[in-house]
Backbone as CSV, one residue per row, in Angstrom:
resi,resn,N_x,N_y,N_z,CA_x,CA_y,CA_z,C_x,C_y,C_z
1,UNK,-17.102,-2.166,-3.465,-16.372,-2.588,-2.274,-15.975,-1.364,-1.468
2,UNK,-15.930,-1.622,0.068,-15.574,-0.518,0.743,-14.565,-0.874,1.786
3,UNK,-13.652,-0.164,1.575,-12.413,-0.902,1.941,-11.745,0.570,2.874
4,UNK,-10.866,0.662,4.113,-10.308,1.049,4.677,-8.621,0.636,4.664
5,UNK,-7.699,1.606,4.165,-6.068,0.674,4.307,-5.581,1.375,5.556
6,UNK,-5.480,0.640,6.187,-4.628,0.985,7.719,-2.740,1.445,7.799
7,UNK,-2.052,1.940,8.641,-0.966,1.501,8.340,-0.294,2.805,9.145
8,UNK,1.195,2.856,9.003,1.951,3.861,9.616,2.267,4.450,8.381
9,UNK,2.903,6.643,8.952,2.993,7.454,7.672,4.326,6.626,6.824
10,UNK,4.596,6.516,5.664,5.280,6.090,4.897,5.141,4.307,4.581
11,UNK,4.192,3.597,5.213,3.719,2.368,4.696,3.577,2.049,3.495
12,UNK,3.278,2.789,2.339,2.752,2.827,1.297,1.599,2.701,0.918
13,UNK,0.584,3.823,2.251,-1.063,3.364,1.214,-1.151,4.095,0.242
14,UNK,-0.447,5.267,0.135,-1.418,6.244,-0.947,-1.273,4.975,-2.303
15,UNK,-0.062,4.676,-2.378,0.491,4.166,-3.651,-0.449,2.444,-3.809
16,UNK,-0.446,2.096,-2.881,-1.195,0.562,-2.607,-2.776,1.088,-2.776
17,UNK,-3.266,2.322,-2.362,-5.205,2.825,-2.719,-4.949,2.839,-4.100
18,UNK,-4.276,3.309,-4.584,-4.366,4.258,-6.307,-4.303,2.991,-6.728
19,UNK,-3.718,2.045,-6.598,-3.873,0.647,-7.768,-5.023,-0.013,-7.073
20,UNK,-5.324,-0.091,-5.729,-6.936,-1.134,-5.519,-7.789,-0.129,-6.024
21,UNK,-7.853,1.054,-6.142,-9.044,1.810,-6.305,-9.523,1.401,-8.052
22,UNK,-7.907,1.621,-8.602,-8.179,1.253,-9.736,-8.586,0.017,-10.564
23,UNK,-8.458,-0.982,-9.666,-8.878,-2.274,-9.781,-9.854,-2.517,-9.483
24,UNK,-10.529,-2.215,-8.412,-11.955,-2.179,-7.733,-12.909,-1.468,-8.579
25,UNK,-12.822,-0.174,-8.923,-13.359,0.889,-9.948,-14.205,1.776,-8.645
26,UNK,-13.598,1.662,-8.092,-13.880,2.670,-6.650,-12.905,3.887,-6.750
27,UNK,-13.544,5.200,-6.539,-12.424,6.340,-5.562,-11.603,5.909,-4.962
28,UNK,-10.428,6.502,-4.934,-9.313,6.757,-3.959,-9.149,7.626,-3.233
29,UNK,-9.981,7.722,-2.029,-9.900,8.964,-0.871,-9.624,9.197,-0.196
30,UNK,-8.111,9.779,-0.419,-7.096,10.425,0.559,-6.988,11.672,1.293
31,UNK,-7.324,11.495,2.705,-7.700,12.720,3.129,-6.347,13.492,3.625
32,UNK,-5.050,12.829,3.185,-4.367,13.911,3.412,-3.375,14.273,1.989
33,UNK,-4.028,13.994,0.688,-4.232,14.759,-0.422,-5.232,15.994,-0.409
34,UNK,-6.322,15.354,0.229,-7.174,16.663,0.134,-6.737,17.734,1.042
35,UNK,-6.342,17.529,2.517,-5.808,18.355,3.221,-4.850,19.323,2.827
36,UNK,-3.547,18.423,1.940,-2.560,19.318,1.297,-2.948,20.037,0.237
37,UNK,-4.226,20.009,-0.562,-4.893,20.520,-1.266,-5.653,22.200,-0.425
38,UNK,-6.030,21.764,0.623,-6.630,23.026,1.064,-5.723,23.867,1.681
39,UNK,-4.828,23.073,1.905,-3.602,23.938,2.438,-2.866,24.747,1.194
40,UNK,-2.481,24.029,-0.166,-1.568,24.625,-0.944,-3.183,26.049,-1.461
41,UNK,-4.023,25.870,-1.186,-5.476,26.750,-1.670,-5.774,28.045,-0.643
42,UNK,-5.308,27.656,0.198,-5.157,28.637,1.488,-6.150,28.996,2.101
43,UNK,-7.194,27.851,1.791,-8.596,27.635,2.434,-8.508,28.025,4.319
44,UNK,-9.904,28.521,4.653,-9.627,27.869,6.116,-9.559,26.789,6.477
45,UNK,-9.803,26.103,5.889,-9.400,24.335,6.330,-8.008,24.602,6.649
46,UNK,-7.666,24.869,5.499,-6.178,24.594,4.835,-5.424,25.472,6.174
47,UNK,-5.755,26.246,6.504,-4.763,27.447,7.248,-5.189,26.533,8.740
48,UNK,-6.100,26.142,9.096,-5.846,25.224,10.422,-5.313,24.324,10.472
49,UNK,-5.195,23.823,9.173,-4.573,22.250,9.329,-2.948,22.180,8.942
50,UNK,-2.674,23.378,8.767,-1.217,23.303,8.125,-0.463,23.663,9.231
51,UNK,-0.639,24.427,10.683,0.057,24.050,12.253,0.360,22.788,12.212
52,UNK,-0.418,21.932,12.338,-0.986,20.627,12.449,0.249,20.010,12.059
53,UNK,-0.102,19.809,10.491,0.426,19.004,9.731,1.800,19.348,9.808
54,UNK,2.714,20.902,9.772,3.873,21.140,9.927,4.779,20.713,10.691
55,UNK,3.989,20.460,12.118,4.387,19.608,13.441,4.375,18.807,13.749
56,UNK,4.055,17.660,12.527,3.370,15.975,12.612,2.625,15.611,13.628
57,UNK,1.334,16.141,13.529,0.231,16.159,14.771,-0.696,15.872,13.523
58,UNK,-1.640,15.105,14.516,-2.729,14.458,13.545,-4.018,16.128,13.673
59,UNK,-4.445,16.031,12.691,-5.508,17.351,11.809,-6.658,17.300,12.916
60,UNK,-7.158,18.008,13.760,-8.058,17.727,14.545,-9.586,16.908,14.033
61,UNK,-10.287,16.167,15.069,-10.900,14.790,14.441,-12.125,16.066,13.548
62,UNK,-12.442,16.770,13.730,-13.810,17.564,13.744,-13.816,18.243,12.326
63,UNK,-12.522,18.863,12.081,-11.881,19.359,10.686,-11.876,18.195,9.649
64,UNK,-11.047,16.946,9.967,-11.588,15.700,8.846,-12.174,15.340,8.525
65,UNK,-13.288,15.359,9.893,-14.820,14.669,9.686,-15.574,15.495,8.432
66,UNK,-15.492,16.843,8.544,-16.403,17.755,7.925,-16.001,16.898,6.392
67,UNK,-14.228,16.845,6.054,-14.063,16.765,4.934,-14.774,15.502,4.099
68,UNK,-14.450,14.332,5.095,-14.509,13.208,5.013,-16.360,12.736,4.129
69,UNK,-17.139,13.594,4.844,-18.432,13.646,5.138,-18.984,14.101,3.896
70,UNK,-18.381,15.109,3.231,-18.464,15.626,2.217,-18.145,14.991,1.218
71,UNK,-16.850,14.388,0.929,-16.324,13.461,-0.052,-17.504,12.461,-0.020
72,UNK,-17.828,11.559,0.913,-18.398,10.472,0.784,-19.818,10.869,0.246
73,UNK,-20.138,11.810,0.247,-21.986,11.885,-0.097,-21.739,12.284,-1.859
74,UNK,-20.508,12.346,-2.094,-20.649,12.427,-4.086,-20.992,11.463,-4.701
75,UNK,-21.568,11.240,-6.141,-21.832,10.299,-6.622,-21.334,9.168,-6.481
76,UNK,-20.354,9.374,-7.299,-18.927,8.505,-7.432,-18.559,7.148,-6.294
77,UNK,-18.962,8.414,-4.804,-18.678,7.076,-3.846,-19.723,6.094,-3.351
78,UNK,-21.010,6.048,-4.438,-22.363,5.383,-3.805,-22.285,4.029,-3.843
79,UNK,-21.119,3.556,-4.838,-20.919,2.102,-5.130,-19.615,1.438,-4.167
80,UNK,-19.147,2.488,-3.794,-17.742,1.773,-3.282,-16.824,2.794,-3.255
81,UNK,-15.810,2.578,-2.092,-14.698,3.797,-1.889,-13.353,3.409,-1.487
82,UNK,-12.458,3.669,-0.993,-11.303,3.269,-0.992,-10.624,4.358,0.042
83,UNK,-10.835,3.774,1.607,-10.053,5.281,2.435,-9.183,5.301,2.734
84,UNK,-7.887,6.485,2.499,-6.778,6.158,2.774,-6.443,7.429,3.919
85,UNK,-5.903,7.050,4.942,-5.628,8.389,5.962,-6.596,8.650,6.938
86,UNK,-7.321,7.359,6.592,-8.982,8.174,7.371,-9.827,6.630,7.677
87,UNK,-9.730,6.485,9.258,-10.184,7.022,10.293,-8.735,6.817,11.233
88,UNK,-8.274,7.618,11.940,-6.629,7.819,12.542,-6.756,7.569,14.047
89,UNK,-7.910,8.116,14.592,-8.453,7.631,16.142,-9.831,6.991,15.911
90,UNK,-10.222,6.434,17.389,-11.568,5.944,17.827,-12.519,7.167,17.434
91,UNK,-12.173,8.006,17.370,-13.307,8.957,17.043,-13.756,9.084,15.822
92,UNK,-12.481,9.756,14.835,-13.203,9.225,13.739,-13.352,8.125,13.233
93,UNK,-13.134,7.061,13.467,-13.889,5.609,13.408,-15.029,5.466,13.876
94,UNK,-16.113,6.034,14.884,-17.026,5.856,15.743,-18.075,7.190,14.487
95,UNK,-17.159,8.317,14.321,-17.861,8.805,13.238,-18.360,8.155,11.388
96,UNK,-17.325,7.884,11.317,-17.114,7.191,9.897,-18.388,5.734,10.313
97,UNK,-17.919,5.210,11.057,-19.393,3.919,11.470,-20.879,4.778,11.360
98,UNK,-20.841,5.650,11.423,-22.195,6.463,11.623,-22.927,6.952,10.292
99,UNK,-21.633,7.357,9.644,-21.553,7.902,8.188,-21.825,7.196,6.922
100,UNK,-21.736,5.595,7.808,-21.551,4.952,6.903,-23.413,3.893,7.015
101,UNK,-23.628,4.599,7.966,-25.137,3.681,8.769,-25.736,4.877,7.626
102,UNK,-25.309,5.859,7.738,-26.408,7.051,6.520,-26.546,6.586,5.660
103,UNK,-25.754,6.052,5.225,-25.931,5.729,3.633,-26.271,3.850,3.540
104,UNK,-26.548,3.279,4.451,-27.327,1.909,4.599,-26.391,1.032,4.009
105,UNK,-25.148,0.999,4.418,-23.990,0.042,3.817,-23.475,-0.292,4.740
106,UNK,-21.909,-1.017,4.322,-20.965,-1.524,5.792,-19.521,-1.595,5.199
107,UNK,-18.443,-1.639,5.883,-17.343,-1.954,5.324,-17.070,-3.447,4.976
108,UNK,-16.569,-3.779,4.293,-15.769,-4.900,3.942,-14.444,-5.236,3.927
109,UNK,-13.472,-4.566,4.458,-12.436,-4.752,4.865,-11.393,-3.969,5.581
110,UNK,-10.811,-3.824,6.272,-9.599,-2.777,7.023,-8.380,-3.528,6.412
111,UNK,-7.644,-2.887,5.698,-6.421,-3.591,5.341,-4.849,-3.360,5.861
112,UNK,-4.363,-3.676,6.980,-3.486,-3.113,7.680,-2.008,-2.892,6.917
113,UNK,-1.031,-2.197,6.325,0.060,-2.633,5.770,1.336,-2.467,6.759
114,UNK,1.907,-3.640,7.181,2.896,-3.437,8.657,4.010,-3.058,7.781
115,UNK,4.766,-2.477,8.285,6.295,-1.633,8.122,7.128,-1.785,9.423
116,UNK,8.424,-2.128,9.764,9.008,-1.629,10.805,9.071,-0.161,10.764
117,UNK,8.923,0.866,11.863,9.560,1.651,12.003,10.986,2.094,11.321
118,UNK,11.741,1.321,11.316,13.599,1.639,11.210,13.133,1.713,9.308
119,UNK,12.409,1.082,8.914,12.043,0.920,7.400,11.108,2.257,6.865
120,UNK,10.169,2.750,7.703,9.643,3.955,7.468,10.695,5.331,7.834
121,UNK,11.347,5.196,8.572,12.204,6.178,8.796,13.004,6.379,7.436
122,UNK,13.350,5.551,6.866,14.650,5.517,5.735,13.797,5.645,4.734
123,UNK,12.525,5.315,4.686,11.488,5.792,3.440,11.113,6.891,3.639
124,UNK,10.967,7.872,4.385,10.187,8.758,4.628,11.650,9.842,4.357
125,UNK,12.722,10.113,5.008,13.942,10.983,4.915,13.951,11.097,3.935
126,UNK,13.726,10.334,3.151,14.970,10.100,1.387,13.861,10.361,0.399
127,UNK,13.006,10.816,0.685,11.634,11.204,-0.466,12.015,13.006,-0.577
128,UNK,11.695,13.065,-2.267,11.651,14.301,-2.648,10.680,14.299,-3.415
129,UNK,10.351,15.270,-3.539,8.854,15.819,-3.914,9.171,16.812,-4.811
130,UNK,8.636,17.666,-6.124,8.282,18.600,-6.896,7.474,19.230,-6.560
131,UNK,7.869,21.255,-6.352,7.209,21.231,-5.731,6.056,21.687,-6.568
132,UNK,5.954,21.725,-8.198,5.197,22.284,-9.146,4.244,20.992,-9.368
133,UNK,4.576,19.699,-9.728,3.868,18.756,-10.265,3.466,17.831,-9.539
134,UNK,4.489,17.800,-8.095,4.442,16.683,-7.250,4.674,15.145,-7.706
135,UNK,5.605,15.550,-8.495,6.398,14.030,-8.816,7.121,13.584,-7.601
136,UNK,7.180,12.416,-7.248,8.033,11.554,-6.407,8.786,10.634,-6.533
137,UNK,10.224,11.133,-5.813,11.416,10.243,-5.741,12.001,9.814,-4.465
138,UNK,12.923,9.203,-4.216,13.714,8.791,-3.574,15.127,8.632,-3.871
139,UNK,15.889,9.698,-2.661,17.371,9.286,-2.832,17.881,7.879,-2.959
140,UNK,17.747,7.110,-2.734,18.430,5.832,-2.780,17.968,4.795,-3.644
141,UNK,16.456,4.885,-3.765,15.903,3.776,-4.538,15.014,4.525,-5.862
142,UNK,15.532,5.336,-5.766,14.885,6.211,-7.355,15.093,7.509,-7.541
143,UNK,16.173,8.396,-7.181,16.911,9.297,-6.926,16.248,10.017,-8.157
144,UNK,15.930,11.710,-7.953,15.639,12.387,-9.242,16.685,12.961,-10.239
145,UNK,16.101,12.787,-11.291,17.169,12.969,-12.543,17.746,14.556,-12.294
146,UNK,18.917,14.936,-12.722,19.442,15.966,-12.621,18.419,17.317,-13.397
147,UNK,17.754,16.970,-14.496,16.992,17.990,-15.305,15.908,17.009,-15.764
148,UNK,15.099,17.910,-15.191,13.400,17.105,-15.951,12.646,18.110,-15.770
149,UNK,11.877,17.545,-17.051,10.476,18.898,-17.470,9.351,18.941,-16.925
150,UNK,9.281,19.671,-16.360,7.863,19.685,-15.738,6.745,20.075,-15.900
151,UNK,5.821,18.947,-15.964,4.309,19.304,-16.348,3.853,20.454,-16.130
152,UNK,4.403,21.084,-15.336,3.545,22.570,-14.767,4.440,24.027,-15.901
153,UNK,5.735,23.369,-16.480,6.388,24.259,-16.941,7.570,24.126,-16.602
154,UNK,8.882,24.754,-17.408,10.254,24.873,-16.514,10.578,23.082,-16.625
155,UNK,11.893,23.076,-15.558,12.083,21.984,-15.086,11.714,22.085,-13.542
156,UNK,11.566,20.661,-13.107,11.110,20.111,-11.806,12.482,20.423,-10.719
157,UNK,11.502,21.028,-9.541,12.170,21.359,-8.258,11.991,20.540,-7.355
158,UNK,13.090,19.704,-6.984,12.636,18.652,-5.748,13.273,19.509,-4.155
159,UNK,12.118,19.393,-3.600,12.764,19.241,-2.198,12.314,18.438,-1.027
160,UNK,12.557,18.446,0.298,12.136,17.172,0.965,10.903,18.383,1.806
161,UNK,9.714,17.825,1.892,8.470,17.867,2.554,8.917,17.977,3.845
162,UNK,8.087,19.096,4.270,8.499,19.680,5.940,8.445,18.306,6.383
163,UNK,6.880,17.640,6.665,6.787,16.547,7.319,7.505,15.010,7.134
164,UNK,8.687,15.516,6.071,9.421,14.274,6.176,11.314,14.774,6.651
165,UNK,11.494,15.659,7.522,12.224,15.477,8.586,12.263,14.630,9.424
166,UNK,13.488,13.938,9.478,13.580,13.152,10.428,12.867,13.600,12.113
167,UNK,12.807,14.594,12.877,12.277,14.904,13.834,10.678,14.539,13.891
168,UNK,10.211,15.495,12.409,9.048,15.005,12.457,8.377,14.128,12.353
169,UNK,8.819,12.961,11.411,8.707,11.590,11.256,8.719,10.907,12.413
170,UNK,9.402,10.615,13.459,9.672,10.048,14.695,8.588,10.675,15.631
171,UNK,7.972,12.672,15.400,6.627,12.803,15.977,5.822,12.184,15.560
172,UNK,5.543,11.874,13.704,4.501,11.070,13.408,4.239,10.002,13.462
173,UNK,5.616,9.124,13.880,5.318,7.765,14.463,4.962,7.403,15.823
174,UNK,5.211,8.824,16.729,4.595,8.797,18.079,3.166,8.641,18.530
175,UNK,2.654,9.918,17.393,1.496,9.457,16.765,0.842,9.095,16.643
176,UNK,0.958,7.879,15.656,0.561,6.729,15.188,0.449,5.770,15.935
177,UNK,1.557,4.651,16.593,1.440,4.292,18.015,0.690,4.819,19.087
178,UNK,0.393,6.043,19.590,-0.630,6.477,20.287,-1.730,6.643,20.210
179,UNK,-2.200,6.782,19.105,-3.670,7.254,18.295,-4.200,5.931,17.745
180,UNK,-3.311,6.277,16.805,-4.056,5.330,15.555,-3.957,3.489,15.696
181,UNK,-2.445,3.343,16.711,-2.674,1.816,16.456,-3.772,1.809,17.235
182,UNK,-4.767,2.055,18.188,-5.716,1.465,18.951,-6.572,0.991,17.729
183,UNK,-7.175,1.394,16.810,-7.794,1.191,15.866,-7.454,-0.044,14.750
184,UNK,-6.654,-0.852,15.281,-6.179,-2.766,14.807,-7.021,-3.006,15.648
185,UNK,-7.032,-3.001,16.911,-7.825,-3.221,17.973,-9.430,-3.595,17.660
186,UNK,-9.674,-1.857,17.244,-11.077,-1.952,16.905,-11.728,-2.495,16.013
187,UNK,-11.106,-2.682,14.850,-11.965,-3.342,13.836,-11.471,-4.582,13.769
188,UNK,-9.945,-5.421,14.235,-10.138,-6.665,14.710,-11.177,-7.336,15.647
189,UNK,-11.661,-6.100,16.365,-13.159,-7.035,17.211,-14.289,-6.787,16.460
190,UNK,-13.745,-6.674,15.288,-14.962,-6.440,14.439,-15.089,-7.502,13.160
191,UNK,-13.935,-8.243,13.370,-13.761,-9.297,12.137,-13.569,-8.693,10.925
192,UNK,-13.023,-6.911,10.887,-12.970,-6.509,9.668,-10.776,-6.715,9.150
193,UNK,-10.573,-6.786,10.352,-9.334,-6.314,9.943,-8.536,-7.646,9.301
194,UNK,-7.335,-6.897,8.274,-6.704,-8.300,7.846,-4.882,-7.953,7.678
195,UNK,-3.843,-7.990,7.538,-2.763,-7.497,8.151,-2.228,-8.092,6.726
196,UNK,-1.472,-6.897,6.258,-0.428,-7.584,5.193,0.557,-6.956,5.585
197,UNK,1.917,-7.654,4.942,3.545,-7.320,5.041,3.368,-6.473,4.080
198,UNK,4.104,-5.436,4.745,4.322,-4.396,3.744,5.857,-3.812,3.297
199,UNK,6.711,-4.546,3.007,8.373,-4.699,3.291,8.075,-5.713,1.365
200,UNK,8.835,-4.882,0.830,8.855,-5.346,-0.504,8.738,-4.391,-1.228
201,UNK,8.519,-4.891,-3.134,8.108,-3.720,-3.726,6.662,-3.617,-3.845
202,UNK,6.296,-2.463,-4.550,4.951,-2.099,-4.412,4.281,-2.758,-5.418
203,UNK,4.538,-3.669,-6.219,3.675,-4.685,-6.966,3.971,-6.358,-5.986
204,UNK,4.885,-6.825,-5.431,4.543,-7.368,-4.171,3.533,-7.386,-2.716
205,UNK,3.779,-6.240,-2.714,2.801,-5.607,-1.405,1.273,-5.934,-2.360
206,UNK,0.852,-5.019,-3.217,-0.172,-5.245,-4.119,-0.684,-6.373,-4.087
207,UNK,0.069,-7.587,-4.873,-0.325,-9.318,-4.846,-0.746,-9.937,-3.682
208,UNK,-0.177,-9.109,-2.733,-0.284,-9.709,-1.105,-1.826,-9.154,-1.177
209,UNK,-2.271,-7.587,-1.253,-3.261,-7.404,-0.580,-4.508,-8.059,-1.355
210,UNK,-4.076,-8.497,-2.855,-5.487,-8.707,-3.850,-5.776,-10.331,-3.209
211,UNK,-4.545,-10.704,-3.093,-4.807,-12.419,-1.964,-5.208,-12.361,-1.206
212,UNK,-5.031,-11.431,-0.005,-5.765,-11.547,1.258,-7.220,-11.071,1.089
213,UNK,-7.600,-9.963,-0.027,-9.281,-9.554,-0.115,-9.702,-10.999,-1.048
């Protein structure tokens, strides 16, 4: 299955891909895991895209594509994939359609997950991150323990992710609304798209999306 999850930053796809991927037996390909990957690597990817990303500005289309392009031609993704973060404008959507004519397949679904705004804001502030293991918490709804061991060594250091400042969050929802919602648009005239509530917990949201595919 080849599936696209749509949505605004803090919707919950990464967390909603990692369980369809795992259910499907498809990859989970998050291109802004890999991004923060070339960034914490200090790749040139990584060193262009980390302006970018610091300022909640979407990664220029030409830099993703390369990545995107690459991921998809591995084994792994010949049966089925799972994209999360990726395609953000008409462009790379118009690319990814092309990418996807290479390899003589089609999508089967865009899965939109709606959030209010006022609900991503309060999810996105209150997240802390490790910055050794990249464990994730939340002040309010899963607050991190005072001392914990961390996989990498030591105990775990939380702090809050540049890009989840409130300033920047409100750029990345500018964003998103500007860019990326056109793209409901597009693959609704395509009969691909399908819209779930995404306001609940994340084994709710889940049940919703395995009903609607």
């Amino acid at each position: 299955m080849r599936l696209i999850l749509l949505g605004p930053p803090g919707s919950g796809k990464g967390t909603q891909s990692a369980l369809l991927a795992e259910r499907l037996g498809v990859p989970h390909i998050s291109t802004g895991d890999m991004l923060r990957a070339a960034v914490a690597a200090g790749t040139e990817l990584g060193i262009k895209a980390a302006a970018h990303m610091d300022a909640g500005e979407l990664v220029p289309d030409d830099l993703v594509v390369l990545i995107v392009r690459e991921r998809l031609s591995q084994l792994d993704a010949s049966n089925g994939f799972l994209l999360d973060g990726f395609p953000r404008t008409d462009v790379q959507a118009e690319k990814l359609g092309g990418m996807i004519e290479e390899i003589e397949s089609g999508l089967d679904a865009v899965v939109l997950i709606d959030v209010p705004e006022e609900d991503i804001l309060r999810r996105l502030s209150g997240r802390r991150v490790c910055l050794a293991c990249g464990a994730v918490y939340h002040i309010d709804s899963n607050p991190p323990p005072e001392h914990r061991r961390c996989p990498e060594g030591g105990e775990c250091s939380f702090v809050q992710r540049h890009d989840d400042t409130e300033a920047v969050i409100m750029e990345r929802l500018r964003v998103y609304r500007e860019q990326t919602s056109p793209l409901i648009n597009y693959y609704k005239s395509r009969g691909l798209l399908v819209s779930v509530d995404g306001v609940g917990s994340v084994r709710e949201v889940f049940d919703r999306i395995v009903r609607t595919l």
